[in-house]
PyMOL commands that place a pseudoatom at each C-alpha (Angstrom):
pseudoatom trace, name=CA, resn=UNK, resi=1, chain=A, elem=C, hetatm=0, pos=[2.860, -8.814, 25.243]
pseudoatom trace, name=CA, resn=UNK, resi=2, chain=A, elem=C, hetatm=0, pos=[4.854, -8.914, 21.736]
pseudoatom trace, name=CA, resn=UNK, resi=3, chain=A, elem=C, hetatm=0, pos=[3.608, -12.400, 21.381]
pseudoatom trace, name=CA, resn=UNK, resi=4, chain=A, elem=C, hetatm=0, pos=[-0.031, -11.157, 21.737]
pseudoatom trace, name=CA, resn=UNK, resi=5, chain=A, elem=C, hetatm=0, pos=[0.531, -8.334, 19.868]
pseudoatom trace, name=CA, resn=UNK, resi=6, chain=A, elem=C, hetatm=0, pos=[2.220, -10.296, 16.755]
pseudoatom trace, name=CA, resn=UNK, resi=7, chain=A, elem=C, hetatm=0, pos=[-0.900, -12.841, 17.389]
pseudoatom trace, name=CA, resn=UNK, resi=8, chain=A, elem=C, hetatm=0, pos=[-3.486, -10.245, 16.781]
pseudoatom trace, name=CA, resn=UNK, resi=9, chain=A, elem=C, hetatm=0, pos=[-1.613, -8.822, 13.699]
pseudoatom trace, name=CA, resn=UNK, resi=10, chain=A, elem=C, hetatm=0, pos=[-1.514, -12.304, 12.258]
pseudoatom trace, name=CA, resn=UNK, resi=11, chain=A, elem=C, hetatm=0, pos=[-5.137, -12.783, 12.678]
pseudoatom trace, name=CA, resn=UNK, resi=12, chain=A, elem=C, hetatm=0, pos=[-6.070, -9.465, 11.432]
pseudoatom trace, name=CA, resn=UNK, resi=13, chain=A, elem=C, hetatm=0, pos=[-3.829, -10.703, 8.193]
pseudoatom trace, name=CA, resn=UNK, resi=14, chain=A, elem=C, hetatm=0, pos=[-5.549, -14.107, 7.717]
pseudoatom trace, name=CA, resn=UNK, resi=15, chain=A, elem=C, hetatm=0, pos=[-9.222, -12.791, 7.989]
pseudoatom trace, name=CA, resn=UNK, resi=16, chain=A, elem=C, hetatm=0, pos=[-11.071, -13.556, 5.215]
pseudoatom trace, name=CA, resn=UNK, resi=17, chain=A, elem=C, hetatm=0, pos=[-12.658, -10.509, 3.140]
pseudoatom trace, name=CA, resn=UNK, resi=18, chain=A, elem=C, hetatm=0, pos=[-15.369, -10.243, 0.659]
pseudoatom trace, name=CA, resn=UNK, resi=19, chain=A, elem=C, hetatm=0, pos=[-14.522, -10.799, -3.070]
pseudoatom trace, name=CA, resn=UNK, resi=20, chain=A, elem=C, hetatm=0, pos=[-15.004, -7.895, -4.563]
pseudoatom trace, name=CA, resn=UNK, resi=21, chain=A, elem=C, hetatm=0, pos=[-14.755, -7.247, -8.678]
pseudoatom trace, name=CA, resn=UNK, resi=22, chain=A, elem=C, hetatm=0, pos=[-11.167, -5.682, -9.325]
pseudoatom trace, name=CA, resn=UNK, resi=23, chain=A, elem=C, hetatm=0, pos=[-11.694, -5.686, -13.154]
pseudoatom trace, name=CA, resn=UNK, resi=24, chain=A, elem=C, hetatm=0, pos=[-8.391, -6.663, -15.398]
pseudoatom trace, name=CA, resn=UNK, resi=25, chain=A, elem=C, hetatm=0, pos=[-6.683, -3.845, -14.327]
pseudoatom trace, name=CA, resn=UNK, resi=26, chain=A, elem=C, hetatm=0, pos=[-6.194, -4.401, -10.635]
pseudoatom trace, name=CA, resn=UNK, resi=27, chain=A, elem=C, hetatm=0, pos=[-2.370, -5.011, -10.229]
pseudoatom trace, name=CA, resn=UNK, resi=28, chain=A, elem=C, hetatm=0, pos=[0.266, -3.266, -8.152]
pseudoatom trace, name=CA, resn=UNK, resi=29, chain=A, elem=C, hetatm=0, pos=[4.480, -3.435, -9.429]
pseudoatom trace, name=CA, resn=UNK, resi=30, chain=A, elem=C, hetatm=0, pos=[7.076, -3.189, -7.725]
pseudoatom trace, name=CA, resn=UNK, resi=31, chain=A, elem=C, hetatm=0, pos=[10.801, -2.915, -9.217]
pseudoatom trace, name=CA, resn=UNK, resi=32, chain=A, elem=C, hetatm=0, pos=[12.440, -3.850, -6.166]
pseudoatom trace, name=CA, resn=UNK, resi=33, chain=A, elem=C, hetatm=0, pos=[15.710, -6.477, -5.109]
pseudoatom trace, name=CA, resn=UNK, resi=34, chain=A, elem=C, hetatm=0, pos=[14.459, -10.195, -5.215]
pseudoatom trace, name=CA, resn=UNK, resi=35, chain=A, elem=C, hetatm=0, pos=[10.861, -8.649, -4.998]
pseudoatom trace, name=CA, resn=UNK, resi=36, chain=A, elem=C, hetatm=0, pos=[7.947, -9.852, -7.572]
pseudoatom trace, name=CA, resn=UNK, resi=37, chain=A, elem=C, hetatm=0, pos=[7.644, -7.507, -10.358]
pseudoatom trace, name=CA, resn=UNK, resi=38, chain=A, elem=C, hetatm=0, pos=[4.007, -7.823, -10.339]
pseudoatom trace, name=CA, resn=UNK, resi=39, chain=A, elem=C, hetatm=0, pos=[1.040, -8.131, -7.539]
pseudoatom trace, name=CA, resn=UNK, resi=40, chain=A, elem=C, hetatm=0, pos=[-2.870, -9.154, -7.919]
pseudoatom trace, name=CA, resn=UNK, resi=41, chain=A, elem=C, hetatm=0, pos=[-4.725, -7.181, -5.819]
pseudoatom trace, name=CA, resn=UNK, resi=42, chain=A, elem=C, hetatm=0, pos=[-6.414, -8.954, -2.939]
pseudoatom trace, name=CA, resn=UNK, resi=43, chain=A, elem=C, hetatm=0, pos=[-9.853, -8.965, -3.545]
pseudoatom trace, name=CA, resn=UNK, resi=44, chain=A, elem=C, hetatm=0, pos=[-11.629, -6.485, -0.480]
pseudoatom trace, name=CA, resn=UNK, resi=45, chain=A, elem=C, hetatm=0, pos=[-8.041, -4.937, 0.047]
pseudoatom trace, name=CA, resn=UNK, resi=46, chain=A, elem=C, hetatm=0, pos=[-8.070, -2.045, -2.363]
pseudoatom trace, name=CA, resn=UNK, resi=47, chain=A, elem=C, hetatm=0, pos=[-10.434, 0.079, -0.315]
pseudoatom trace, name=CA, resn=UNK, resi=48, chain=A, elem=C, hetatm=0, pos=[-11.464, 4.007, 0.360]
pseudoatom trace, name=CA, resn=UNK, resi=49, chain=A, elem=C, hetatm=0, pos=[-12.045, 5.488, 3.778]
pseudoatom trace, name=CA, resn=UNK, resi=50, chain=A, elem=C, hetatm=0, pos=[-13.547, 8.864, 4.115]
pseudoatom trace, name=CA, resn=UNK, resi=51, chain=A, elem=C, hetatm=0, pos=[-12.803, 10.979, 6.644]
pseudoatom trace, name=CA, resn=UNK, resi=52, chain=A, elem=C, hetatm=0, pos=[-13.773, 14.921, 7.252]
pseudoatom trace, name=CA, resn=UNK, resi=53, chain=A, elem=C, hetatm=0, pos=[-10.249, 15.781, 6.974]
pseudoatom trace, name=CA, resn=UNK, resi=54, chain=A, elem=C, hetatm=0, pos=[-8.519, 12.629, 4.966]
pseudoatom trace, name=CA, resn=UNK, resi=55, chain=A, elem=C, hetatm=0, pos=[-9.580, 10.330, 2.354]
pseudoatom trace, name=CA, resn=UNK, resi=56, chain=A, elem=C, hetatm=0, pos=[-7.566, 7.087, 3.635]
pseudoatom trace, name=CA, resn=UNK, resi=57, chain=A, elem=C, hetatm=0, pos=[-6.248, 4.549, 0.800]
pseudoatom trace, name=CA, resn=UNK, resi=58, chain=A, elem=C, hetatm=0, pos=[-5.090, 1.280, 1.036]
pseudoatom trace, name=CA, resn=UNK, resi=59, chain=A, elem=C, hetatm=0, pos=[-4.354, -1.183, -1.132]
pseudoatom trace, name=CA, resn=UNK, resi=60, chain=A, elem=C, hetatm=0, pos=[-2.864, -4.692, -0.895]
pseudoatom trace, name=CA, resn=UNK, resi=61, chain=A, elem=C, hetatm=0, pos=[-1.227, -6.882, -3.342]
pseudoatom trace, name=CA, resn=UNK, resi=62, chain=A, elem=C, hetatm=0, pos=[-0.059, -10.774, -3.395]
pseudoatom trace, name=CA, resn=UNK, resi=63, chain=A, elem=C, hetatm=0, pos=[2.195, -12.563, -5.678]
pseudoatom trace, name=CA, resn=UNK, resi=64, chain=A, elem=C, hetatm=0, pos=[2.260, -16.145, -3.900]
pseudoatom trace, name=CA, resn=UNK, resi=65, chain=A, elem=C, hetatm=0, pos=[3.318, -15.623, -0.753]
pseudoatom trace, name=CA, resn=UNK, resi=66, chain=A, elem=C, hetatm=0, pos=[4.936, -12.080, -1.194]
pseudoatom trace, name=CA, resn=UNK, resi=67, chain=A, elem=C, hetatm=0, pos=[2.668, -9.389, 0.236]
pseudoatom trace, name=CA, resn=UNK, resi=68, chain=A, elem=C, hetatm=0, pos=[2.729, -5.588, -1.231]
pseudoatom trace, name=CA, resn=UNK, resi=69, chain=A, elem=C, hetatm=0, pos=[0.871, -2.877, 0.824]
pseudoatom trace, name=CA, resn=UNK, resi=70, chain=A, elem=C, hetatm=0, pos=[0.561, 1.140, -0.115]
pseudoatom trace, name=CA, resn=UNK, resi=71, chain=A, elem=C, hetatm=0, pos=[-1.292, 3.147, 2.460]
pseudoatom trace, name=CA, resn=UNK, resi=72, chain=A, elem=C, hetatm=0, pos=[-2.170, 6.679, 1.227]
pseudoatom trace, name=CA, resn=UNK, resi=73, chain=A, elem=C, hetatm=0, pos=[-3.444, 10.157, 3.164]
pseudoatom trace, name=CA, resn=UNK, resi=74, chain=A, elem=C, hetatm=0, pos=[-4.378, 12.380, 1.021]
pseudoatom trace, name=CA, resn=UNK, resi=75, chain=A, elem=C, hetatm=0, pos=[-7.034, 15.870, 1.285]
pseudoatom trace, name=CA, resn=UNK, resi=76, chain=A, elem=C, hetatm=0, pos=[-10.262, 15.397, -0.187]
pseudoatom trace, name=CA, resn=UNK, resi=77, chain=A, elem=C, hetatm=0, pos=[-10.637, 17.115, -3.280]
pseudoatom trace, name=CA, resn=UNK, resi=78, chain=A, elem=C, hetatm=0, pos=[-7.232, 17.813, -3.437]
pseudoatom trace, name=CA, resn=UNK, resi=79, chain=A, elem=C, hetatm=0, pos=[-6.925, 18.832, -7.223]
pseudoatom trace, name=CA, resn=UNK, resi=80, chain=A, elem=C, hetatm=0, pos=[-5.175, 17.810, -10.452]
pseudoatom trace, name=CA, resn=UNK, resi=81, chain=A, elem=C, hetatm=0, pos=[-1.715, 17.202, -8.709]
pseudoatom trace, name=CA, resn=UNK, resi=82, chain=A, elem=C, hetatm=0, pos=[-2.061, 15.964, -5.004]
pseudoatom trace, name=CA, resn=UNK, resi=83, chain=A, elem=C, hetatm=0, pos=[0.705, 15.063, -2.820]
pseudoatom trace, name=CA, resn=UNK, resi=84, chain=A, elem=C, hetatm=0, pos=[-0.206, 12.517, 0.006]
pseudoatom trace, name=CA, resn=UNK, resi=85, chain=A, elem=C, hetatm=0, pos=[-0.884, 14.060, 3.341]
pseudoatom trace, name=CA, resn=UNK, resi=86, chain=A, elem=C, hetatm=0, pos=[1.076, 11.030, 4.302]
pseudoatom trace, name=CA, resn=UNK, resi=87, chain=A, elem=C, hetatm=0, pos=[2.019, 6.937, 2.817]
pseudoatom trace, name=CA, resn=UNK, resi=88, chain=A, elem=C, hetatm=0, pos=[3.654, 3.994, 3.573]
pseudoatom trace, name=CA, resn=UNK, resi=89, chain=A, elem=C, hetatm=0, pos=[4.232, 1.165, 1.408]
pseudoatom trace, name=CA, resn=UNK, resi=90, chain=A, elem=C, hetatm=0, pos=[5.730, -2.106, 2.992]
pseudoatom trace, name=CA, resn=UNK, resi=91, chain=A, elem=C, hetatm=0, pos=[6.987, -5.235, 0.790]
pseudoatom trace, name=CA, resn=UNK, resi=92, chain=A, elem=C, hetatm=0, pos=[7.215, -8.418, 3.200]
pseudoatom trace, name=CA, resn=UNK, resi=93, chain=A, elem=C, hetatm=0, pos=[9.031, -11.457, 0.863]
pseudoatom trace, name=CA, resn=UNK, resi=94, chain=A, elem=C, hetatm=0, pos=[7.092, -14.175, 3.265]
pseudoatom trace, name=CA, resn=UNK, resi=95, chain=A, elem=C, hetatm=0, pos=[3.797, -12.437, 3.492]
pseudoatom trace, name=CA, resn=UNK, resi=96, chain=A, elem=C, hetatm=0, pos=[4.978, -12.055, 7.153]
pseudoatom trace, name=CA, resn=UNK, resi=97, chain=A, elem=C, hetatm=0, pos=[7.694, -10.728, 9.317]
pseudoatom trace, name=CA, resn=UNK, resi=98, chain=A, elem=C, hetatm=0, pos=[10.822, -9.339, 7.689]
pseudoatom trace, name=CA, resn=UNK, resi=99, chain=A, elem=C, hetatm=0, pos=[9.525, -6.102, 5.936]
pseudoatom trace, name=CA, resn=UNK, resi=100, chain=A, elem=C, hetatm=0, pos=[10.952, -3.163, 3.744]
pseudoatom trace, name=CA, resn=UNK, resi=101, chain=A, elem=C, hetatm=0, pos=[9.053, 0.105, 4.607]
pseudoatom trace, name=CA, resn=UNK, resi=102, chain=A, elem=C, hetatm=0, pos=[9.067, 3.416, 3.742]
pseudoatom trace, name=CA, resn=UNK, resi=103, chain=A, elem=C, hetatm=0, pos=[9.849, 5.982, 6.195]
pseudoatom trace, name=CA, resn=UNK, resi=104, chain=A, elem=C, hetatm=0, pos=[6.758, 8.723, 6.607]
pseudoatom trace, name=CA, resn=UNK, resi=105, chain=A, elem=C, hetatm=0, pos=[6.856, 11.091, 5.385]
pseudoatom trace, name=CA, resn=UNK, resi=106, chain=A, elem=C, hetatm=0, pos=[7.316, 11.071, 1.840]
pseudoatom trace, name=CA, resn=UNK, resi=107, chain=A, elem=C, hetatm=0, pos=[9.188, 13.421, 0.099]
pseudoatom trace, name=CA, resn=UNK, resi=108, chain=A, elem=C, hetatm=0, pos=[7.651, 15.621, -2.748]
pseudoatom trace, name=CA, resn=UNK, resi=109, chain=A, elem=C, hetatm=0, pos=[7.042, 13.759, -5.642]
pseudoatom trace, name=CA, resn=UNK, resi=110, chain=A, elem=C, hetatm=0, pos=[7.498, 10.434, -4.274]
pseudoatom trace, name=CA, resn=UNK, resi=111, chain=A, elem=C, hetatm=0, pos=[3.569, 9.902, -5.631]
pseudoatom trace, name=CA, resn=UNK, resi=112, chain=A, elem=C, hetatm=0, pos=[2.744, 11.032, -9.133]
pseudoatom trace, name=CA, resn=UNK, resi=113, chain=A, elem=C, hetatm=0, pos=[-1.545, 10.171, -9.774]
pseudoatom trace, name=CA, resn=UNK, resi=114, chain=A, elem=C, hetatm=0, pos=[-2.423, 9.335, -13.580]
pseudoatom trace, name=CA, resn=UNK, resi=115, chain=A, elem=C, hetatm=0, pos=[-6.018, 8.604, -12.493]
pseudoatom trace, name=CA, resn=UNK, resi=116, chain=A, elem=C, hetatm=0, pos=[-7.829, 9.692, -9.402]
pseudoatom trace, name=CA, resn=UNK, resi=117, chain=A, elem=C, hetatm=0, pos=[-11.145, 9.465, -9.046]
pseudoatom trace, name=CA, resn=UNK, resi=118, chain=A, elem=C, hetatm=0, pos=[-11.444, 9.315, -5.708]
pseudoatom trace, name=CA, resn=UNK, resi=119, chain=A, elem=C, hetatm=0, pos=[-15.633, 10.546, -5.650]
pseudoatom trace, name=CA, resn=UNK, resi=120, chain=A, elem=C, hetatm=0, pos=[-18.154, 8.783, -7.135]
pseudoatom trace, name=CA, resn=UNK, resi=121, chain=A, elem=C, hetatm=0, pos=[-19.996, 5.322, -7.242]
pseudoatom trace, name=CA, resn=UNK, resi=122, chain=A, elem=C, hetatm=0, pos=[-16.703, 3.773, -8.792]
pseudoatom trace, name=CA, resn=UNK, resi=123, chain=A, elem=C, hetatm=0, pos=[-13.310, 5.605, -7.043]
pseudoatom trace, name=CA, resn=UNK, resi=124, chain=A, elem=C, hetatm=0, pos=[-10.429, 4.381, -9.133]
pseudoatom trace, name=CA, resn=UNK, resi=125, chain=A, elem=C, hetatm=0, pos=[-6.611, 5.279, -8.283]
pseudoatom trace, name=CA, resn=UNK, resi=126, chain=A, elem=C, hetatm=0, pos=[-3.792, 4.746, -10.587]
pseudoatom trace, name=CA, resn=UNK, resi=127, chain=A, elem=C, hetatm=0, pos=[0.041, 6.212, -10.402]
pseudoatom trace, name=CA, resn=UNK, resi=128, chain=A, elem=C, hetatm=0, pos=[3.443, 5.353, -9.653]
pseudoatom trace, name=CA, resn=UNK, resi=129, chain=A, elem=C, hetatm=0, pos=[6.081, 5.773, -6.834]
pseudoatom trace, name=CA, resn=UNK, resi=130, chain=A, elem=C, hetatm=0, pos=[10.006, 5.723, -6.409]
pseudoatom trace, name=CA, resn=UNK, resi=131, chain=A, elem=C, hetatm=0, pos=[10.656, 5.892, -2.798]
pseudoatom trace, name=CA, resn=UNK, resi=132, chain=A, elem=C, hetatm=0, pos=[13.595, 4.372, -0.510]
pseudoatom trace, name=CA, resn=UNK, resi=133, chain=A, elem=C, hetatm=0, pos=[12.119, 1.249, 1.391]
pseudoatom trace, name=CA, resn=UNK, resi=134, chain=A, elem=C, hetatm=0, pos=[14.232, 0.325, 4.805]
pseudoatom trace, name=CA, resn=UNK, resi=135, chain=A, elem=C, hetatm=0, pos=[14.874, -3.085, 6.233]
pseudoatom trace, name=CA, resn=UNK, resi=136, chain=A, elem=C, hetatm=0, pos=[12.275, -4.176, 9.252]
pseudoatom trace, name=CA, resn=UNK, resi=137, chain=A, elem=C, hetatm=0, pos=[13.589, -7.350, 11.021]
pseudoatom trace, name=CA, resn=UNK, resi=138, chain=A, elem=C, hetatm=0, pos=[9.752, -7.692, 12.769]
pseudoatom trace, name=CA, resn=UNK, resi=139, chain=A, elem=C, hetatm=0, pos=[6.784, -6.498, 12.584]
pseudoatom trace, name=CA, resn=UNK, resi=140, chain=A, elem=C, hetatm=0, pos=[7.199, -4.877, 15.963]
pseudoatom trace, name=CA, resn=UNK, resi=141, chain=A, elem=C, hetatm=0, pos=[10.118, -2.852, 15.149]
pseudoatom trace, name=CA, resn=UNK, resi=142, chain=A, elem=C, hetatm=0, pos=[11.071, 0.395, 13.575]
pseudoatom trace, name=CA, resn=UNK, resi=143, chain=A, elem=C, hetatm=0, pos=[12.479, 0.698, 10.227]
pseudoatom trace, name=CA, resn=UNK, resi=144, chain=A, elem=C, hetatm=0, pos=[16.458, 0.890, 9.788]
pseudoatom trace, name=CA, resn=UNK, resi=145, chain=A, elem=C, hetatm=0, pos=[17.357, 4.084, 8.172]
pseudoatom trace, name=CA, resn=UNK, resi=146, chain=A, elem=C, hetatm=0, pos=[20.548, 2.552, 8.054]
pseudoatom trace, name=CA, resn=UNK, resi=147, chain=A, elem=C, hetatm=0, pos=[19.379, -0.981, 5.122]
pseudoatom trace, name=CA, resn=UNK, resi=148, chain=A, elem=C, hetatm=0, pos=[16.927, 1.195, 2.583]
pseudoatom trace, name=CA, resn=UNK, resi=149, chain=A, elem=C, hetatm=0, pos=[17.370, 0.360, -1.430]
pseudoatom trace, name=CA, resn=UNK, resi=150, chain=A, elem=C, hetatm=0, pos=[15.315, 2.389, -3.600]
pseudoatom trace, name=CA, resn=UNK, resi=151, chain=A, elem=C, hetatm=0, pos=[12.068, 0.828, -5.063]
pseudoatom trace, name=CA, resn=UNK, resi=152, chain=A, elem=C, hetatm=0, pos=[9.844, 2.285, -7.971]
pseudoatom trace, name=CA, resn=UNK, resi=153, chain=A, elem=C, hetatm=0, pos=[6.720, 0.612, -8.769]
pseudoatom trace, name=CA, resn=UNK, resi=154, chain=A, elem=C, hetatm=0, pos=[3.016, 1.776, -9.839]
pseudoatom trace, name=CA, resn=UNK, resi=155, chain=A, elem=C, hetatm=0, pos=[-0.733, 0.670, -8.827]
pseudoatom trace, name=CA, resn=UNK, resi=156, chain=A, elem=C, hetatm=0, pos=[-3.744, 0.878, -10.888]
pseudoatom trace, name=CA, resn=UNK, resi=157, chain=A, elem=C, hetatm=0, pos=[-7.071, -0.369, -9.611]
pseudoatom trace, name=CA, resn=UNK, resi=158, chain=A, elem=C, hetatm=0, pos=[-10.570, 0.299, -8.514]
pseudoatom trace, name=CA, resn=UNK, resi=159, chain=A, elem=C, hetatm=0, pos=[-11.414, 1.132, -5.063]
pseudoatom trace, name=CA, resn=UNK, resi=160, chain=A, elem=C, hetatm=0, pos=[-14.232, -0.181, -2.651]
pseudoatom trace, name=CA, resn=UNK, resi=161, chain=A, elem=C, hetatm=0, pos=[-15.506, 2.251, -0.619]
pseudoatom trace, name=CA, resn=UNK, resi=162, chain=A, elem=C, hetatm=0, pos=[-15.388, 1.567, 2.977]
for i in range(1, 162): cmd.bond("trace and resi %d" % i, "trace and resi %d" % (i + 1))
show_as sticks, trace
zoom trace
């Protein structure tokens, strides 16, 4: 079952996407131990899902074979200063397997938003975060609570909606 499981999320990593027009400005840093300092976004990986309740973010970032992913919840129309309804950001060194993730869910002010223009023809999203990441020995296992170092970092791109 794990295998099949770990087979599925592999595939779902490796599909390929539609290139999509980030502009100069789509990069995600991290500040992190032995981590990148900076990411490209992958092109169709910086996308906007709306939902009645939610407008779902994600974003993805590679530098070589490093991966960087922030997932964001947040309330449509949420005003000036929104805090996310949820978020997770995971780093993965290999692009696969051992992980650092956050632990949902975030604290106050883990998120501050410098740009968020989430409605529109063009949704943009731009910020920064300092949150503790935790150790993840697989993909199919929980977070240690136990192995989390602090990371800071900030994201700045245009969105595709979804």
């Amino acid at each position: 079952m794990k295998a099949c499981v770990a087979a599925l999320i592999w595939s779902c990593l490796t599909l390929p996407v539609l290139a999509q027009d980030q502009g100069s400005s789509a990069v995600l840093h991290l500040a992190f131990p032995d981590a990148p300092a900076r990411f490209d976004v992958v092109p169709g990986r910086a996308g906007l899902t709306r939902f009645s309740a939610l407008d779902a973010i994600s974003l993805e970032g590679q530098a070589g074979r490093a991966r960087l992913v922030i997932e964001l919840a947040l309330q449509p129309d949420a005003g000036p200063d929104p805090q996310p309804l949820d978020a997770r950001v995971i780093y993965r060194r290999d692009g696969f397997g051992t992980a650092w993730q956050s632990i949902a869910p975030p604290g106050p002010d883990s998120f501050a938003f410098h740009d968020l223009a989430l409605s529109g023809p063009h949704p943009r999203i731009a910020g920064t975060f300092t949150l503790p990441l935790c150790h993840r020995a697989t993909l199919l296992e929980t977070p240690d609570p136990e192995r989390c170092k602090i990371a800071t970092g900030r994201f700045d791109t245009v969105l595709q909606l979804d």
